[in-house]
VOKOL-358094 format. One record per residue: chain; x, y, z of N, C-alpha, C in turn. Coordinates in steps of 0.05 Angstrom, whole numbers, plus 5000, padded with zeros to 4 digits. Layout:
BEGIN
PT  cadena  n_px  n_py  n_pz  ca_px  ca_py  ca_pz  c_px  c_py  c_pz
PT       A     X     Y     Z      X      Y      Z     X     Y     Z
...
***
This chain:
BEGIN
PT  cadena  n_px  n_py  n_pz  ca_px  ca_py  ca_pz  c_px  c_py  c_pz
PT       A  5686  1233  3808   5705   1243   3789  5723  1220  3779
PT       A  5726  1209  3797   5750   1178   3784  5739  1164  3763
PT       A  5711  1165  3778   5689   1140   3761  5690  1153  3742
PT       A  5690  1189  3731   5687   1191   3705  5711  1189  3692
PT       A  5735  1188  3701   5754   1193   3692  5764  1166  3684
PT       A  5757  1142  3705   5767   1119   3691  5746  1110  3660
PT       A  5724  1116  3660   5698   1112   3642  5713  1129  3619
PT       A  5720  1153  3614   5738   1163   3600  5769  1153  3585
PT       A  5783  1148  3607   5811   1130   3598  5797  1111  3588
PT       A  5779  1089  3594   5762   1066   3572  5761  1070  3548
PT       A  5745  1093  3541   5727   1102   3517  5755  1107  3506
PT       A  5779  1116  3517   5795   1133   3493  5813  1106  3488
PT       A  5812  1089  3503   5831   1061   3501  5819  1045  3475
PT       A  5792  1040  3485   5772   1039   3455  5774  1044  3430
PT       A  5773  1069  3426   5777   1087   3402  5799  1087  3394
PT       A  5818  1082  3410   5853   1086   3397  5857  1052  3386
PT       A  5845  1031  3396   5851   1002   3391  5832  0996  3363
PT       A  5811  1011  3364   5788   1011   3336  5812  1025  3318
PT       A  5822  1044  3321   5832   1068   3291  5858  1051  3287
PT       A  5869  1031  3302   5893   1013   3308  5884  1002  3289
PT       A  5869  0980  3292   5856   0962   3276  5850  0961  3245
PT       A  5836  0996  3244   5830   1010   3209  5847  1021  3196
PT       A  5874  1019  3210   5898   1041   3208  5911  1021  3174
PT       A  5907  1014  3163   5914   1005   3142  5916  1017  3131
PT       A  5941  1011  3106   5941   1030   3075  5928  1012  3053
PT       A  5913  1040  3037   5895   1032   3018  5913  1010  2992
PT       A  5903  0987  2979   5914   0982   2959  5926  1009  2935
PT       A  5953  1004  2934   5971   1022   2916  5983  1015  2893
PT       A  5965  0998  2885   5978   0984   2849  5945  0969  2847
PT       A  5958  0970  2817   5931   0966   2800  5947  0937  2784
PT       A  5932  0913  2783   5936   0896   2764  5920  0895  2740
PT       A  5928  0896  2708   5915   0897   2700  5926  0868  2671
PT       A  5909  0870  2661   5920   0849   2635  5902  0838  2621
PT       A  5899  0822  2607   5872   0810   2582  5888  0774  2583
PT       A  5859  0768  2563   5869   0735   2564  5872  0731  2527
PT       A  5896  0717  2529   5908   0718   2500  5911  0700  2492
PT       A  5918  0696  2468   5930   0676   2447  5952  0681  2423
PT       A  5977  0679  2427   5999   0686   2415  5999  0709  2411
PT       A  5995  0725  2435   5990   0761   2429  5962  0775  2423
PT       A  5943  0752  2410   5923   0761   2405  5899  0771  2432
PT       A  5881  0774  2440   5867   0786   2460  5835  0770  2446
PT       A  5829  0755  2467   5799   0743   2451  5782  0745  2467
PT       A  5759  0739  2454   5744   0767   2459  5712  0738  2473
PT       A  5698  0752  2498   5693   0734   2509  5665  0742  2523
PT       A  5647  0733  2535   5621   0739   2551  5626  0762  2573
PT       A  5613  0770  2580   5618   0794   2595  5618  0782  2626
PT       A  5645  0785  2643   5647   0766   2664  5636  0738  2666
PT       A  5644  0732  2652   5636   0697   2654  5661  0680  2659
PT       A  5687  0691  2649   5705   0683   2665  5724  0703  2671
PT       A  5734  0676  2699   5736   0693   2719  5766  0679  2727
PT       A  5785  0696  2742   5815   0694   2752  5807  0691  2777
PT       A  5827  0675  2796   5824   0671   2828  5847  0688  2834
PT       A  5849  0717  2846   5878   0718   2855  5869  0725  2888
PT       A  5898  0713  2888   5904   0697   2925  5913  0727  2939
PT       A  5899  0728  2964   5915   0752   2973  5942  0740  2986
PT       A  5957  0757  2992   5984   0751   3009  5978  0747  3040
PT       A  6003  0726  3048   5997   0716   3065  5974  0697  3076
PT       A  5966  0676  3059   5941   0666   3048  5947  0637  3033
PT       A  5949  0614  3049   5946   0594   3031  5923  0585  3009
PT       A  5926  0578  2989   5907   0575   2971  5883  0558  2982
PT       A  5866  0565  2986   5838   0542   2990  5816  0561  2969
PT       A  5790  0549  2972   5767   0560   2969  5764  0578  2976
PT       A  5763  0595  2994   5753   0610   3010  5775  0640  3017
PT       A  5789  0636  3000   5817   0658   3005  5824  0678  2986
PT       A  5816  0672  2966   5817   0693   2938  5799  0708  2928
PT       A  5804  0727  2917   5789   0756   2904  5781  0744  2877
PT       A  5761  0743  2874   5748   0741   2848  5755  0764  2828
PT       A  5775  0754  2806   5771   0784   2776  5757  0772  2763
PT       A  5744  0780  2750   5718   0784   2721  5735  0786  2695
PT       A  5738  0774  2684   5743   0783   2654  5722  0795  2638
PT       A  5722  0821  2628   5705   0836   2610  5700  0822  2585
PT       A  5682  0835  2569   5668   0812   2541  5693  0823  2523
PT       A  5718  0841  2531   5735   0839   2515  5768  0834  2520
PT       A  5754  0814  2537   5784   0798   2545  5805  0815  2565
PT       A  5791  0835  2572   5809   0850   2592  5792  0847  2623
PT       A  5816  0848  2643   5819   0843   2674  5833  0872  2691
PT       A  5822  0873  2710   5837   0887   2729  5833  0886  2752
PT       A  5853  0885  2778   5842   0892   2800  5860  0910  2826
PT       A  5849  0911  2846   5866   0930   2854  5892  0910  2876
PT       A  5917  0928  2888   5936   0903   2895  5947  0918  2915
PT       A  5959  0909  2931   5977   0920   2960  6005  0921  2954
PT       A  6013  0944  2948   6046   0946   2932  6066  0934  2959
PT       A  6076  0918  2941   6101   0897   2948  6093  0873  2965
PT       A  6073  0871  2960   6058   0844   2963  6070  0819  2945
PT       A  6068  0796  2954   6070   0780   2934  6039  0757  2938
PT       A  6035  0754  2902   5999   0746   2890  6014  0729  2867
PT       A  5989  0706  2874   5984   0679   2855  5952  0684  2842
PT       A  5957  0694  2817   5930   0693   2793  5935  0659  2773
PT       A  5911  0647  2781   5897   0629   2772  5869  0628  2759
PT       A  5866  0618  2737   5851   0614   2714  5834  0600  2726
PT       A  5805  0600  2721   5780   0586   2730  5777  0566  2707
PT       A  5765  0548  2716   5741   0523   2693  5732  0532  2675
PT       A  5729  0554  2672   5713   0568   2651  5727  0578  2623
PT       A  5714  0572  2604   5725   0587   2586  5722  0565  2563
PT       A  5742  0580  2528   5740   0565   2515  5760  0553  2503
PT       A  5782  0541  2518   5802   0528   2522  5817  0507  2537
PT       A  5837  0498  2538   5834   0475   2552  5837  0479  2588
PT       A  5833  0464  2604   5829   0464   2630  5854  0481  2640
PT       A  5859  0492  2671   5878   0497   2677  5892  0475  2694
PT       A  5914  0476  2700   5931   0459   2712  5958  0478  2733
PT       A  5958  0467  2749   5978   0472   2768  6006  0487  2748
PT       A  6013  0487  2727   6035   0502   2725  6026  0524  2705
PT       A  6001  0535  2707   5987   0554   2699  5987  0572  2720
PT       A  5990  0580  2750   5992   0592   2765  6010  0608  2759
PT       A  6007  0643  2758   6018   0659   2756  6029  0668  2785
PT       A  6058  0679  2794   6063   0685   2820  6084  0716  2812
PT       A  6071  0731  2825   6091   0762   2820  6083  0777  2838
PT       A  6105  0793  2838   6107   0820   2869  6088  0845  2848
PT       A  6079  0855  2864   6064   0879   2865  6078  0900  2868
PT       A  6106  0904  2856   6123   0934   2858  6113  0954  2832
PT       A  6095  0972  2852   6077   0989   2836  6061  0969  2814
PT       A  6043  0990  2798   6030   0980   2774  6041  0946  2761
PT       A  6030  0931  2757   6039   0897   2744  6013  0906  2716
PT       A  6034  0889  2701   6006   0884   2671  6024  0858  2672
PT       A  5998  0837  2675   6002   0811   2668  5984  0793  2645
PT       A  5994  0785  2624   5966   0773   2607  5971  0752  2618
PT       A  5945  0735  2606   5942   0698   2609  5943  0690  2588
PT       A  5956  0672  2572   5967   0667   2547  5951  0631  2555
PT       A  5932  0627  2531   5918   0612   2534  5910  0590  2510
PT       A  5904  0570  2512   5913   0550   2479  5876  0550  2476
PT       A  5867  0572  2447   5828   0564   2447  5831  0540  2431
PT       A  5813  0524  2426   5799   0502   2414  5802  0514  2379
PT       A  5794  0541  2378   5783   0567   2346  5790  0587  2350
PT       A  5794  0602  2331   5794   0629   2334  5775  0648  2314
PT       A  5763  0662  2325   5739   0676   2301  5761  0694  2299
PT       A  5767  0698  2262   5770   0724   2252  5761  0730  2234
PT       A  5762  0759  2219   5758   0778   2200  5722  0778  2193
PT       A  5713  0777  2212   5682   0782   2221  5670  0805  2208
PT       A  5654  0807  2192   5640   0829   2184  5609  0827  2172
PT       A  5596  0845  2188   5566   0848   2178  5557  0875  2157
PT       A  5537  0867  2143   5520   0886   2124  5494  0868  2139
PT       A  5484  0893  2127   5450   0897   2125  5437  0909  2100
PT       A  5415  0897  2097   5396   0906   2073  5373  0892  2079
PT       A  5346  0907  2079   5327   0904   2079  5318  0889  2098
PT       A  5329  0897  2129   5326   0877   2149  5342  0851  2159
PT       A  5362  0848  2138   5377   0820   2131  5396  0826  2130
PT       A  5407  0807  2159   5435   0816   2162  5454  0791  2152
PT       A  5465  0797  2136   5491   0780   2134  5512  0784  2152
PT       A  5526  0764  2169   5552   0761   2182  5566  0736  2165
PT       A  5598  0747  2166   5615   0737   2152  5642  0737  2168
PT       A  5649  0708  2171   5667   0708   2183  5688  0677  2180
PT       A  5720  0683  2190   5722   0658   2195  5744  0642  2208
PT       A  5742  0620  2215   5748   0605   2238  5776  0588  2227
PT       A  5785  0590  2244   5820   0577   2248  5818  0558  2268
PT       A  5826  0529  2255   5824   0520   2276  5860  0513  2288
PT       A  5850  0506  2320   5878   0509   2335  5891  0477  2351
PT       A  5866  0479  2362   5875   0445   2370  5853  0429  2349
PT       A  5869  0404  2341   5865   0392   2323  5836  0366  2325
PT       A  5823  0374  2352   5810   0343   2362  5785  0361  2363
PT       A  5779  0384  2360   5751   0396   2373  5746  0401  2355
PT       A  5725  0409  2367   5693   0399   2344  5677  0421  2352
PT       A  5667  0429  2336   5652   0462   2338  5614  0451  2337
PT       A  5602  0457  2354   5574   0445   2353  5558  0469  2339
PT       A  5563  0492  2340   5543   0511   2323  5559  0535  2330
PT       A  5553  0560  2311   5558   0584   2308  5532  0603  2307
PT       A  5529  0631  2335   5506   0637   2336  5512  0668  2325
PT       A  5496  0686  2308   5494   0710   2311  5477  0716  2325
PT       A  5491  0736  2347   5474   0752   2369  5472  0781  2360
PT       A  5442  0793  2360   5431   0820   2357  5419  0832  2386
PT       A  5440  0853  2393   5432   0861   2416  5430  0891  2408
PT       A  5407  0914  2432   5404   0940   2428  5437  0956  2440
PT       A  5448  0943  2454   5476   0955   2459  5496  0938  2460
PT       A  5522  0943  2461   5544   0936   2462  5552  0915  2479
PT       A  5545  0909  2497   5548   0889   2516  5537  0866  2505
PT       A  5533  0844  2489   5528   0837   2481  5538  0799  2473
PT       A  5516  0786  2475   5528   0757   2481  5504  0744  2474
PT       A  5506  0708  2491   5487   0687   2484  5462  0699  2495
PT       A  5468  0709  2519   5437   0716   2534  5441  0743  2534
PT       A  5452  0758  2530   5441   0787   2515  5437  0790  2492
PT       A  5418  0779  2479   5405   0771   2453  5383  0766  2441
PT       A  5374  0788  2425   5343   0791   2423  5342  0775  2398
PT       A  5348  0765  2388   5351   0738   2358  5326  0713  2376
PT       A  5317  0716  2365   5295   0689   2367  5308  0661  2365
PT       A  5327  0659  2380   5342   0618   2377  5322  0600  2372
PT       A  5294  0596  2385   5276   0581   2389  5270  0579  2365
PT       A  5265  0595  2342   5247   0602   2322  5270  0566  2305
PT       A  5258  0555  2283   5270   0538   2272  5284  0538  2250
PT       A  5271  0560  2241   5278   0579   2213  5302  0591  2220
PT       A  5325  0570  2207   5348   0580   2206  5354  0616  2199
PT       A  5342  0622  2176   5339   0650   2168  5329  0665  2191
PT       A  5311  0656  2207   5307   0678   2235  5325  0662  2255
PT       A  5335  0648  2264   5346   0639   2292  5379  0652  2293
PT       A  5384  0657  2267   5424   0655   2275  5425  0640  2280
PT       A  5429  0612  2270   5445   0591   2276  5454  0575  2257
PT       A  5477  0570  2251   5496   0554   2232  5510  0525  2246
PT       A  5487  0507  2242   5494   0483   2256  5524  0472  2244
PT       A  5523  0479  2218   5549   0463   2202  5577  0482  2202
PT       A  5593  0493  2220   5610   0505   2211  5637  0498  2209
PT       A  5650  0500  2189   5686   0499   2178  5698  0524  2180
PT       A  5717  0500  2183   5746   0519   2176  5746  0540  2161
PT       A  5753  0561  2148   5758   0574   2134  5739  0603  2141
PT       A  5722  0599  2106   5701   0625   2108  5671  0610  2121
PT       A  5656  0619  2138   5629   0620   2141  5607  0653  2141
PT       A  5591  0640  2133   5565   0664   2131  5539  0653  2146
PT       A  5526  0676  2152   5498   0673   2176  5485  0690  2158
PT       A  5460  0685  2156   5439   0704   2141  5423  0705  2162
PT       A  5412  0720  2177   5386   0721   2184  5364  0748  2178
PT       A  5340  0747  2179   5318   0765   2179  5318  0779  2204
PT       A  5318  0803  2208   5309   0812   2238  5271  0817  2231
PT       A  5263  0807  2247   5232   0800   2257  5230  0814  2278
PT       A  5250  0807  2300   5244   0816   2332  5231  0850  2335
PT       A  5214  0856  2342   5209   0871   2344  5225  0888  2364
PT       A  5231  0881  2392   5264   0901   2409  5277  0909  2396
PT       A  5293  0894  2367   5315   0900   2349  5302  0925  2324
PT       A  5281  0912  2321   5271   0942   2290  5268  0961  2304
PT       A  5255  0967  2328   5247   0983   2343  5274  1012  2345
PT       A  5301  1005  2341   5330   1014   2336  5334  1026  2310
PT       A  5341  1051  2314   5358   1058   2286  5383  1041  2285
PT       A  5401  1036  2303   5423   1019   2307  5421  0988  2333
PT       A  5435  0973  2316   5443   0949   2343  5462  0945  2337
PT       A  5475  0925  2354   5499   0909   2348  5510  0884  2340
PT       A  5525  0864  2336   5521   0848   2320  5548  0833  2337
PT       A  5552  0796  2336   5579   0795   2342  5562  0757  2339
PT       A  5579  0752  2339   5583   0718   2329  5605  0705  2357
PT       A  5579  0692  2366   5597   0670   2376  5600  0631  2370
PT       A  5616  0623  2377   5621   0597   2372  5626  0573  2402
PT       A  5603  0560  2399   5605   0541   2418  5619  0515  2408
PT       A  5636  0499  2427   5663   0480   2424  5649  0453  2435
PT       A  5646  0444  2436   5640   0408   2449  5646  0401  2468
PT       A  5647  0408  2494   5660   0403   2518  5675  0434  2533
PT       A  5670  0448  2515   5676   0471   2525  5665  0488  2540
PT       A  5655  0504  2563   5641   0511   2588  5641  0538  2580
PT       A  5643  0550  2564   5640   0570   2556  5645  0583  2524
PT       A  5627  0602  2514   5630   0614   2480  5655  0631  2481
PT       A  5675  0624  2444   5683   0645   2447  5673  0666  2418
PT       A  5680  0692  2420   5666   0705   2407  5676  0722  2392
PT       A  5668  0740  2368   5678   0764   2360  5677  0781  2369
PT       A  5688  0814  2355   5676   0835   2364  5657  0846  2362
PT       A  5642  0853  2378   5607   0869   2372  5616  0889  2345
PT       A  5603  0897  2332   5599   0905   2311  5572  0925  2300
PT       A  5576  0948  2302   5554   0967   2307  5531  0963  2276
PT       A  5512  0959  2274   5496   0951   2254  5476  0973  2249
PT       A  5478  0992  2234   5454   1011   2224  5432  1001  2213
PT       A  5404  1000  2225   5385   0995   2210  5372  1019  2189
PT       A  5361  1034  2196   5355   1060   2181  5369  1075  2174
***
């Protein structure tokens, strides 16, 4: 009887030091926010970049922070431990200039935080718009430039079957050399630009609808930035 009774006090010493251990409260605030430009929200690959935020109690290294995703439309969220205090930092990525040490964002977690990242791009794609006729899509759009030293290496129209939509979610034939089939505008300025291409691809006709959105690659830049997808009726 002892033997079971000490084998017992064990098991329940066990179980009370395990539920000790899990006895945590769930994160109770939500961080949320987008990456900007003088208010504007730009618009970007779908998780391709990415925010480091530090948990609390946590010196900064490699190995210590929660990865957020930025969505292809410039919005972030993640979840947070109310009245915590968190450092959100900007990754390598993107299409703007590098981050630096006084780019570190630092705020308490009392309830819900909306924090943007206010960010200097190289361009800015605006007033973007596609038609179609007879397979041939025209995109029309155009570019502002912001810092004065960059250099734009090409402008791509991407045709994808849904909304998610980017460099490699893109059924447009790049390879093809025929400007008129590839989407690609090696020469682009300032101001107004236009993309003509033919849809050929057979994934894309195959659609009563796709989508449509223009991005712009920068010269040193580690990432596209882009328009908004743009819903495109074929039939």
């Amino acid at each position: 009887m002892k033997k079971i009774s000490f084998i017992g006090m064990l098991f329940s010493l066990i179980m009370f030091t395990a539920c000790e251990k899990d006895n945590y409260d769930a994160p109770s605030s939500t961080l949320t926010g987008a990456i900007m430009y003088q208010g504007d929200t730009l618009h970007l690959k779908n998780s391709e970049v990415t925010l480091r935020l530090y948990e609390p109690g946590w010196a900064t290294s490699s190995t210590t922070y929660t990865t957020v995703y930025v969505d292809q439309y410039g919005k972030f969220s993640a979840s947070l431990f109310g009245g915590k205090t968190y450092k959100l930092i900007r990754s390598s990525v993107g299409a703007w200039d590098l981050p630096t040490a006084s780019d570190t964002i630092t705020f308490v977690a009392n309830g819900n935080v909306t924090q943007n990242i206010e960010v200097s791009p190289y361009f800015l794609i605006k007033n973007t718009t596609m038609q179609v006729s007879n397979n041939v899509v025209t995109a029309s759009f155009n570019i502002e430039q912001i810092q004065g030293n960059a250099v734009i290496e090409y402008a791509q129209l991407c045709l994808f079957p849904n909304a998610i939509i980017d460099i490699a979610n893109n059924k447009v034939n790049t390879a093809d050399a025929d400007s008129n089939i590839n989407g690609r505008l090696a020469n682009v300025s300032t101001g107004s630009n236009t993309i003509t291409k033919t849809i050929t691809e057979s994934e894309l006709l195959s659609y009563s609808f796709i989508y449509g959105r223009i991005g712009i690659k920068v010269q040193g830049a580690s990432a596209l930035l882009y328009s908004l997808p743009i819903k495109i009726n074929l039939n």
